[in-house]
DSSP file (Angstrom, degrees, kcal/mol; ACC not computed):
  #  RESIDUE AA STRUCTURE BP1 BP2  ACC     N-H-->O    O-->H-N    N-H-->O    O-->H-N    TCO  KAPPA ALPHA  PHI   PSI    X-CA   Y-CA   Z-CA
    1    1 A X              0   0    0      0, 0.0     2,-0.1     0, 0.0     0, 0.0   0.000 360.0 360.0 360.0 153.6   88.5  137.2   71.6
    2    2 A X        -     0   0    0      1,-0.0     2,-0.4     2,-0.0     0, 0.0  -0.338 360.0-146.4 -89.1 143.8   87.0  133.7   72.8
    3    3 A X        -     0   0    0     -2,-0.1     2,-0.6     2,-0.0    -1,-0.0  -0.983  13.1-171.1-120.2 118.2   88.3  132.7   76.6
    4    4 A X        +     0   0    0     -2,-0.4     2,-0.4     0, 0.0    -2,-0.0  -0.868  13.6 163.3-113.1 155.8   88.7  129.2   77.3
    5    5 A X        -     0   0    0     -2,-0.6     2,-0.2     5,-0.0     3,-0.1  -0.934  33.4-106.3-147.7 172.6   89.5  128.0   81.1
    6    6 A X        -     0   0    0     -2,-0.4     4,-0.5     1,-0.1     0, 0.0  -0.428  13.7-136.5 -84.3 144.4   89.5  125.0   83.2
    7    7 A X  S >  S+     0   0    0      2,-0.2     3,-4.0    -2,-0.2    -1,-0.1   0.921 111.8  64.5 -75.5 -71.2   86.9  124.0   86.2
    8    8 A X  T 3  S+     0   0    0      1,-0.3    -1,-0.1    -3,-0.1    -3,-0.0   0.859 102.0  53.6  -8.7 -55.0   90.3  123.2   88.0
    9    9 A X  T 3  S+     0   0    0      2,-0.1    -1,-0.3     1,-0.0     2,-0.2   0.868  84.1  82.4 -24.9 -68.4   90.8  126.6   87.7
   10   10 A X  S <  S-     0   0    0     -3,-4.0    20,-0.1    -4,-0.5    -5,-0.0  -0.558  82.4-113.9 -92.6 120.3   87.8  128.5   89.1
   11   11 A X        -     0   0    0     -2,-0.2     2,-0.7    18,-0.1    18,-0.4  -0.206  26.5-128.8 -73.6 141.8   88.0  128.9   93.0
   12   12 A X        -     0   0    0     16,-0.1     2,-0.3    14,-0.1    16,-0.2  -0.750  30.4-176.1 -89.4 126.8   85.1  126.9   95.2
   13   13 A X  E     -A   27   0A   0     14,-2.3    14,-0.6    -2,-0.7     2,-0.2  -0.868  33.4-107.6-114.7 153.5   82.9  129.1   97.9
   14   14 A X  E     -A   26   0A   0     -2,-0.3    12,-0.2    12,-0.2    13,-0.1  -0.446  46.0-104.6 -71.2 162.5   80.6  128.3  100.1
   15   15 A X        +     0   0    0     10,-2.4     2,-0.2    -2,-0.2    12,-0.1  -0.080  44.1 174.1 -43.3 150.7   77.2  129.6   99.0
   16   16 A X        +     0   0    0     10,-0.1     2,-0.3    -3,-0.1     5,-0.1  -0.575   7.9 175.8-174.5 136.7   76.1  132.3  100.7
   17   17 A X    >   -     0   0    0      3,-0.5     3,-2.2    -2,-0.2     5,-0.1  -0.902  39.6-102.3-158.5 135.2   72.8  134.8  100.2
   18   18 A X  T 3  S-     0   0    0     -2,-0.3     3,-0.1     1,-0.2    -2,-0.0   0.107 101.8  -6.4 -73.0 151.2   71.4  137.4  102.0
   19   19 A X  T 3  S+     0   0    0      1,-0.1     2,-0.4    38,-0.0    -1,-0.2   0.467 105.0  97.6  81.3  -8.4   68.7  136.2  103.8
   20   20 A X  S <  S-     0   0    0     -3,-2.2    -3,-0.5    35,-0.0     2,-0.4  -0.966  73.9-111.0-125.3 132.7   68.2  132.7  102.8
   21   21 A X        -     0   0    0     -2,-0.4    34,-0.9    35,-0.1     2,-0.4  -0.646  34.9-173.5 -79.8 118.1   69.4  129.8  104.5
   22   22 A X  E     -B   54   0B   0     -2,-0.4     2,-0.4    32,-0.2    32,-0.2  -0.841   3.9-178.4-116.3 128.9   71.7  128.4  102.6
   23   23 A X  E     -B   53   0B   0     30,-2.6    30,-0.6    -2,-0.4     3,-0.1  -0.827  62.9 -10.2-155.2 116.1   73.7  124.3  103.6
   24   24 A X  E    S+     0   0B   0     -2,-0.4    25,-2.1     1,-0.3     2,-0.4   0.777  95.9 130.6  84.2  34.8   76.2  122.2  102.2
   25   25 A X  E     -B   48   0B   0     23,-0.2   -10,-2.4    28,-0.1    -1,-0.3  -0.966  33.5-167.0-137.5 154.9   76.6  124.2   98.7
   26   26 A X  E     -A   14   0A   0     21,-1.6     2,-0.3    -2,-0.4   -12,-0.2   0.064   3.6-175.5 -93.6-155.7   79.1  125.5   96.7
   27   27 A X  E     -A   13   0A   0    -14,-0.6   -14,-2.3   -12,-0.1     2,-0.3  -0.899   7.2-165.9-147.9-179.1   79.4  127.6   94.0
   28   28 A X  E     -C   45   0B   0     17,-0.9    17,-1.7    -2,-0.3     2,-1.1  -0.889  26.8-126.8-170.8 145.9   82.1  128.9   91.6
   29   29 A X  E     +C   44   0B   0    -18,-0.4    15,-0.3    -2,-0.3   -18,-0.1  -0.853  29.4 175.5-100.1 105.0   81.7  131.6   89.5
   30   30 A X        +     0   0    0     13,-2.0    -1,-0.2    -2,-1.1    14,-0.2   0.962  65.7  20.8 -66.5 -94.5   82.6  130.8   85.9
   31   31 A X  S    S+     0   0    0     12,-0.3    12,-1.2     4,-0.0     2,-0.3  -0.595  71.9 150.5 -58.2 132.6   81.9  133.6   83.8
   32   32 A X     >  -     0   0    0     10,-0.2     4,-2.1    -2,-0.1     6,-0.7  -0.953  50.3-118.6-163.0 162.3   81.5  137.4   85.1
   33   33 A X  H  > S+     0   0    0      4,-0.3     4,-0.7    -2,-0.3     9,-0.0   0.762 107.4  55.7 -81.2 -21.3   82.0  140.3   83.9
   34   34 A X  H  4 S+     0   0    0      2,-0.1    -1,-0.2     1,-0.1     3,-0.2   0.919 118.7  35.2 -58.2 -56.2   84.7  141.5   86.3
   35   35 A X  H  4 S+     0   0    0      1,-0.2    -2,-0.2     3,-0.1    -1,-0.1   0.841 139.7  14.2 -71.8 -37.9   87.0  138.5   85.5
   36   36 A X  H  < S-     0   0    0     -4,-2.1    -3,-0.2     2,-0.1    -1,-0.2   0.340  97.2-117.5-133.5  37.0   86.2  138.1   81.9
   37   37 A X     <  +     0   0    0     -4,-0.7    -4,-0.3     1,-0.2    -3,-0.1   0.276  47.6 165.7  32.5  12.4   84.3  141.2   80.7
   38   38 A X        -     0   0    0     -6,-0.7    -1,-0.2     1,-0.2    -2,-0.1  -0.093  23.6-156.8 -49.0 128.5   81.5  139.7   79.9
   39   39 A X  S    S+     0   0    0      1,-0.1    -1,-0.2    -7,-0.1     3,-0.1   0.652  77.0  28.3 -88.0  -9.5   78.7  142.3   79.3
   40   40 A X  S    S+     0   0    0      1,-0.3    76,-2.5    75,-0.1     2,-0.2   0.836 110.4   1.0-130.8 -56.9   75.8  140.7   79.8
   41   41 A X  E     - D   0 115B   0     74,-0.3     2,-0.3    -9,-0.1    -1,-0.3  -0.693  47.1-133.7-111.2 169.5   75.6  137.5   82.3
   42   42 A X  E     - D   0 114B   0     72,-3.7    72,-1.0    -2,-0.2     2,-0.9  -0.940  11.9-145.3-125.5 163.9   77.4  135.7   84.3
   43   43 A X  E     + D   0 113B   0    -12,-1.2   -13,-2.0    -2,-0.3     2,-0.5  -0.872  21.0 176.0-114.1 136.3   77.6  131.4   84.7
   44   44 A X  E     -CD  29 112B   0     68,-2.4    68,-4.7    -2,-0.9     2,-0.3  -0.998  20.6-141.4-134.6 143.1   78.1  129.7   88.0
   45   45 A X  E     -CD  28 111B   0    -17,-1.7   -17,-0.9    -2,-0.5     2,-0.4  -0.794  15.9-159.6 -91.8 128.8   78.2  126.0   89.0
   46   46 A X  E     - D   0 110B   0     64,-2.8    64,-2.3    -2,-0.3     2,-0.4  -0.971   4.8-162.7-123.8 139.5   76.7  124.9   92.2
   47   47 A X  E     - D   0 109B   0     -2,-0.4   -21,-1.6    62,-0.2     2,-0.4  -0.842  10.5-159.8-134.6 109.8   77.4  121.8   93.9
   48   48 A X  E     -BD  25 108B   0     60,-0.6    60,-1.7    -2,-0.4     2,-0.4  -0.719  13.0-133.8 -78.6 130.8   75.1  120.6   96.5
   49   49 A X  E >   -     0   0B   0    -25,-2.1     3,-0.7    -2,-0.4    58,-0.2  -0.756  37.9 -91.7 -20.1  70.7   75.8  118.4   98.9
   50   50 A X  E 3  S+     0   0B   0     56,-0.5    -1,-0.2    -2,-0.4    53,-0.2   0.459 125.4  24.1 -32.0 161.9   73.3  115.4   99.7
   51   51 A X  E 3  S+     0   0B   0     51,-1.9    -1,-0.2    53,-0.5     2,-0.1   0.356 102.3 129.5  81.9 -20.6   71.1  117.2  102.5
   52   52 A X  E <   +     0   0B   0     -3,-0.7     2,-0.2   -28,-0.2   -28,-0.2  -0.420  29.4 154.0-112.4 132.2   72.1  120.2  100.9
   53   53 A X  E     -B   23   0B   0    -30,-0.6   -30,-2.6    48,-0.2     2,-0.3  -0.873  35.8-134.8-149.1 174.7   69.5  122.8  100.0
   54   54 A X  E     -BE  22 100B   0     46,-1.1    46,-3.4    -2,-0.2   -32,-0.2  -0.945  36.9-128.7-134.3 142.7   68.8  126.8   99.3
   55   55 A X  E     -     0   0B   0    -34,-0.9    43,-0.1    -2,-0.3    44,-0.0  -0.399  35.9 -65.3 -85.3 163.8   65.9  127.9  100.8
   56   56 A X  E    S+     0   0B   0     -2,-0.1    43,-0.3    43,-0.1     2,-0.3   0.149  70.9 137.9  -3.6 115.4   62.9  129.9   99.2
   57   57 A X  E     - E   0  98B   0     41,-3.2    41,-4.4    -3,-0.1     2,-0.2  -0.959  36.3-141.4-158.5-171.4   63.9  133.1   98.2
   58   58 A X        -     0   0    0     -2,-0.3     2,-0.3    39,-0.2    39,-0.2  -0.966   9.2-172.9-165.4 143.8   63.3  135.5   95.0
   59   59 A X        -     0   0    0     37,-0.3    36,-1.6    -2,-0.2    37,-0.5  -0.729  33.3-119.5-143.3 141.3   65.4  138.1   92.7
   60   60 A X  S    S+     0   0    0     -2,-0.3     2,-0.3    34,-0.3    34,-0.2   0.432  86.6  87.7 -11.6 -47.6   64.1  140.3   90.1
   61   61 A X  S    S-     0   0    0      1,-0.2    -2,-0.2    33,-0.2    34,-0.2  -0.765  76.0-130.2 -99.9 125.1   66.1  138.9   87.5
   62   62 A X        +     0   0    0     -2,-0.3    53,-0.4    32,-0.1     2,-0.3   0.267  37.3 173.5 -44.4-178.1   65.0  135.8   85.3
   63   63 A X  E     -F   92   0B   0     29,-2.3    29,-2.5    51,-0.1     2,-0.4  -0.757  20.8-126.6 171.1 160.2   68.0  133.2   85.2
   64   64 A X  E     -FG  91 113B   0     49,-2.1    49,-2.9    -2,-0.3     2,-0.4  -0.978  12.9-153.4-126.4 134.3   68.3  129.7   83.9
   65   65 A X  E     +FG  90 112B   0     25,-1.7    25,-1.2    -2,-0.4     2,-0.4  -0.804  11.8 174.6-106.3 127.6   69.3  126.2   85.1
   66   66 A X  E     -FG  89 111B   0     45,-2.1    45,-3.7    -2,-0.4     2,-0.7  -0.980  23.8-138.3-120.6 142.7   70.7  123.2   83.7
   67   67 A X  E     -FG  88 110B   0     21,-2.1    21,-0.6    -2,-0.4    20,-0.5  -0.900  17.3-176.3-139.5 163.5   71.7  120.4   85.5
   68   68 A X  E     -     0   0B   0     -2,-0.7     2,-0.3    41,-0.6    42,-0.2   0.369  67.7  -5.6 -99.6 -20.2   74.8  118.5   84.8
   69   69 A X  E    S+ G   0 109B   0     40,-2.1    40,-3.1    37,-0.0    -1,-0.2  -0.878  98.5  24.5 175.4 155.9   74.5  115.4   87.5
   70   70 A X  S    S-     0   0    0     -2,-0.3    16,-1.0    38,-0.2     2,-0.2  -0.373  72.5-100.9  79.9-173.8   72.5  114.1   90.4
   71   71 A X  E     +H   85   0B   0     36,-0.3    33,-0.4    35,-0.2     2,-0.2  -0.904  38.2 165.7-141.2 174.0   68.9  114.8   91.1
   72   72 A X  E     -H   84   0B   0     12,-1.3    12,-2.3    -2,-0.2     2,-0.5  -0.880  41.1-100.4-167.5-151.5   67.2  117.2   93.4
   73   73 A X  E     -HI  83 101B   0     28,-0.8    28,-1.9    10,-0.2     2,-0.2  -0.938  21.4-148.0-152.7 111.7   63.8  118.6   93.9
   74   74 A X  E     -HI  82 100B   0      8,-2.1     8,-2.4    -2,-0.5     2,-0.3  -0.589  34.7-168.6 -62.2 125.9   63.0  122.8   92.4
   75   75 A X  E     -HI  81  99B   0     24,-1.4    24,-1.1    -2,-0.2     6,-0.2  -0.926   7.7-160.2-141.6 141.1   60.1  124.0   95.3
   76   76 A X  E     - I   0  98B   0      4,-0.9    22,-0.2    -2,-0.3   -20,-0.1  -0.226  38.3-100.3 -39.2 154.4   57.9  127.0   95.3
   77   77 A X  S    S+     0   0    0     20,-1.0    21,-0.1     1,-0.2    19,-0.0   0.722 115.6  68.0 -80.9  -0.7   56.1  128.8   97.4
   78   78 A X  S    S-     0   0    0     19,-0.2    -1,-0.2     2,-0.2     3,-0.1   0.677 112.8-114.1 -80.5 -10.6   52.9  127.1   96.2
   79   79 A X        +     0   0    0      1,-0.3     2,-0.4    -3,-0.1    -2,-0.1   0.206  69.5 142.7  91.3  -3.1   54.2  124.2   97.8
   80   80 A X        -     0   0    0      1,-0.0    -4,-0.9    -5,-0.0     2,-0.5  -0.519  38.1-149.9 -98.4 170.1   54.6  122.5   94.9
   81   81 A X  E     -H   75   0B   0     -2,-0.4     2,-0.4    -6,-0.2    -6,-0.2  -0.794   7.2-165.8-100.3 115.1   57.8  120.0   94.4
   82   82 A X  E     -H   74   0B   0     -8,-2.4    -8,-2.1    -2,-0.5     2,-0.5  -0.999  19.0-137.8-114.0 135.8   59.7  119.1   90.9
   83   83 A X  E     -H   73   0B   0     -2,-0.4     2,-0.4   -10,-0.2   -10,-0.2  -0.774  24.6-163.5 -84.8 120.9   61.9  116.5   90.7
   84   84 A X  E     +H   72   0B   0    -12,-2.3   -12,-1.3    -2,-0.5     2,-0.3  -0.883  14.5 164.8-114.3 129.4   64.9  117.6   88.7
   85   85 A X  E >   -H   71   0B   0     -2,-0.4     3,-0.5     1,-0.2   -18,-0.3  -0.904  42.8 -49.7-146.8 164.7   67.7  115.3   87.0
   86   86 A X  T 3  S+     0   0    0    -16,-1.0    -1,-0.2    -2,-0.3   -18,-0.2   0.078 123.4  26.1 -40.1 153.4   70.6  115.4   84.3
   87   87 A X  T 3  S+     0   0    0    -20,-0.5     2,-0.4     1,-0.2    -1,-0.2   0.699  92.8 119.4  60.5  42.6   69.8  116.7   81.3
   88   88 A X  E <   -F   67   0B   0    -21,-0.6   -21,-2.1    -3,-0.5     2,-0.3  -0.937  40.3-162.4-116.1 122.6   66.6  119.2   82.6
   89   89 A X  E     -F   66   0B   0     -2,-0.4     2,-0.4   -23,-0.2   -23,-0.2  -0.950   4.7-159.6-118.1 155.2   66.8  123.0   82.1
   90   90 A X  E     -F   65   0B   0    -25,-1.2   -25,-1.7    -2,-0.3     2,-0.4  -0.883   8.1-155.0-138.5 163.9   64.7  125.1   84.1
   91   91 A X  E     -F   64   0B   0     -2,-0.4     2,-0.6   -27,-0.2   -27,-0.2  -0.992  14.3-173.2-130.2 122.4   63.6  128.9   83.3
   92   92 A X  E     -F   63   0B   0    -29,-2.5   -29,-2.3    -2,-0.4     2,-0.1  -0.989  16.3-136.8-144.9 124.3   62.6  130.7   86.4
   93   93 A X    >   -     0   0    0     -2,-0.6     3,-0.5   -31,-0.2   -34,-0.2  -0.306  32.6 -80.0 -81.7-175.1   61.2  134.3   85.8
   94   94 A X  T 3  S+     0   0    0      1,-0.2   -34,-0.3   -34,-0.2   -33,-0.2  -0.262 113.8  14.6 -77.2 141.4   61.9  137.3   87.7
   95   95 A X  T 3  S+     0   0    0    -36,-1.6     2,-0.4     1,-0.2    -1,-0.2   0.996  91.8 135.2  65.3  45.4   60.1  138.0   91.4
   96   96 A X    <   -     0   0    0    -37,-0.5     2,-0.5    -3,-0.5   -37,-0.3  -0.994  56.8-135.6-102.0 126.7   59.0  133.9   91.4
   97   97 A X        +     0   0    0     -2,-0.4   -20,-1.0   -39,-0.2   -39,-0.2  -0.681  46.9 141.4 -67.5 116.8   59.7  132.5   94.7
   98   98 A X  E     +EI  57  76B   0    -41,-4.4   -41,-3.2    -2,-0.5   -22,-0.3  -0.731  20.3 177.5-137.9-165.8   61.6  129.0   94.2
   99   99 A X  E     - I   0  75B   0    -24,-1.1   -24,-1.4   -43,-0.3     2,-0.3  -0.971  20.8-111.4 174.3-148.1   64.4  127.1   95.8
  100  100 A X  E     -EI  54  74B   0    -46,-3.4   -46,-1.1    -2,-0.3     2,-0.3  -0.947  16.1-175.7-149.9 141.6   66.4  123.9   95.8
  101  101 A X  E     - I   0  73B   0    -28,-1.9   -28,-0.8    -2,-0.3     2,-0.3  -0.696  24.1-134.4-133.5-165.6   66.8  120.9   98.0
  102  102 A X        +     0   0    0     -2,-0.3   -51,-1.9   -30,-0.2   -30,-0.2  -0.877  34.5 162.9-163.7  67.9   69.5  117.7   97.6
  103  103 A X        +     0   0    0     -2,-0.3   -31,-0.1   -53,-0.2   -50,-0.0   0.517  51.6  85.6 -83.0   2.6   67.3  114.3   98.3
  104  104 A X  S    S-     0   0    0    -33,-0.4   -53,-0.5     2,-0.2    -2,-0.1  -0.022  90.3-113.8-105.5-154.5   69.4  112.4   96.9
  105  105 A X  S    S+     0   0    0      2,-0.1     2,-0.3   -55,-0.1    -1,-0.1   0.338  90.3  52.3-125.2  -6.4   72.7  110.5   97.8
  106  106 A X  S    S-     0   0    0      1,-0.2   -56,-0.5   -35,-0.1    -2,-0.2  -0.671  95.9 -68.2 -99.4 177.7   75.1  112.6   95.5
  107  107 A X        -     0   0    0     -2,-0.3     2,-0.4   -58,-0.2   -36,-0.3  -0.298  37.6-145.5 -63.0 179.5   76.1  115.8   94.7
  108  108 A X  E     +D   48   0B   0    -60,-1.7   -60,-0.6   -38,-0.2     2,-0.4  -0.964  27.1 170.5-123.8 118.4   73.6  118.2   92.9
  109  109 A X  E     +DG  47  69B   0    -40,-3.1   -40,-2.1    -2,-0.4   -41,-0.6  -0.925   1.9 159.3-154.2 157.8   75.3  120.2   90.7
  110  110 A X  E     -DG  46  67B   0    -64,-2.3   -64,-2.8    -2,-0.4     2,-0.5  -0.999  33.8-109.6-166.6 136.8   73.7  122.8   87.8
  111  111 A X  E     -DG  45  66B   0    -45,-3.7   -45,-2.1    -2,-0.4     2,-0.4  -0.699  28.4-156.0 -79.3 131.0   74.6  125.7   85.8
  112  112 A X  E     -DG  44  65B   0    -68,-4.7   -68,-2.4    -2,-0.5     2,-0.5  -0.947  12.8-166.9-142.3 151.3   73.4  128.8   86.3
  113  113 A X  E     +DG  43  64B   0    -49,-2.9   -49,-2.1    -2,-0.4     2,-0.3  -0.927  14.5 174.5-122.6 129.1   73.0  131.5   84.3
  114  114 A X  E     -D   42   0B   0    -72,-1.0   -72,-3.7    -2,-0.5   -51,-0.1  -0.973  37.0-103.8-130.2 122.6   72.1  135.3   85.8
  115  115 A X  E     -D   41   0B   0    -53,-0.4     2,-0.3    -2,-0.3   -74,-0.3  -0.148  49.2 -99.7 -40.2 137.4   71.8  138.7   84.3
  116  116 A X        -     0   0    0    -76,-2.5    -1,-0.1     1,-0.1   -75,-0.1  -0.432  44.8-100.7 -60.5 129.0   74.8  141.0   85.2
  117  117 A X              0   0    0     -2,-0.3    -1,-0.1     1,-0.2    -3,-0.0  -0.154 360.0 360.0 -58.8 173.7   73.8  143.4   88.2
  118  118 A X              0   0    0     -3,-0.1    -1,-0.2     0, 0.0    -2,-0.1   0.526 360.0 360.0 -75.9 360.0   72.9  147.3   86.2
């Protein structure tokens, strides 16, 4: 059966990942498979913080972004910089080194969507 919920709902955490410096974001886990059996992904919203970045890092697993308001800037290890704003989805394969910064003077805030760990 279809689950519908509330943002209101869904508890905010700080950010947090091992190894990568992570400042002035949130997350909240929308969809998972523990909480709503979902078999296959899960969605979290992150909301950065002007300032507010996650640093370089890289996963195995593909995932996909949209984001829902503000702008911020996607960076690589090549060094290069995209400027990211509403209504942009981004597709980042598995084992790419990326990360995320907050230049602006609002939140950042983006869906993402990640394979369920095996």
């Amino acid at each position: 059966m279809a689950k519908i919920s509330r943002i209101e709902d869904v508890p905010v955490e700080k950010a947090k990942m091992p190894n990568v410096i992570v400042s002035d974001t949130y997350i909240q886990w929308l969809i998972t498979r523990e909480k709503d059996d979902a078999p296959n992904f899960a969605m979290r919203r992150f909301v950065m913080k002007p300032g507010g970045f996650i640093g370089l890092h890289d996963h195995p697993n593909e995932h996909e972004i949209f984001i829902l308001s503000g702008e911020g800037v996607m960076f690589g290890a090549d060094g290069v910089e995209l400027k990211v704003r509403p209504g942009n989805f981004i597709f980042v394969p598995g084992d790419e080194p990326h990360g995320y910064r907050n230049d602006g003077d609002e939140d950042f805030v983006f869906l993402c969507l990640i394979p369920n760990p095996e």
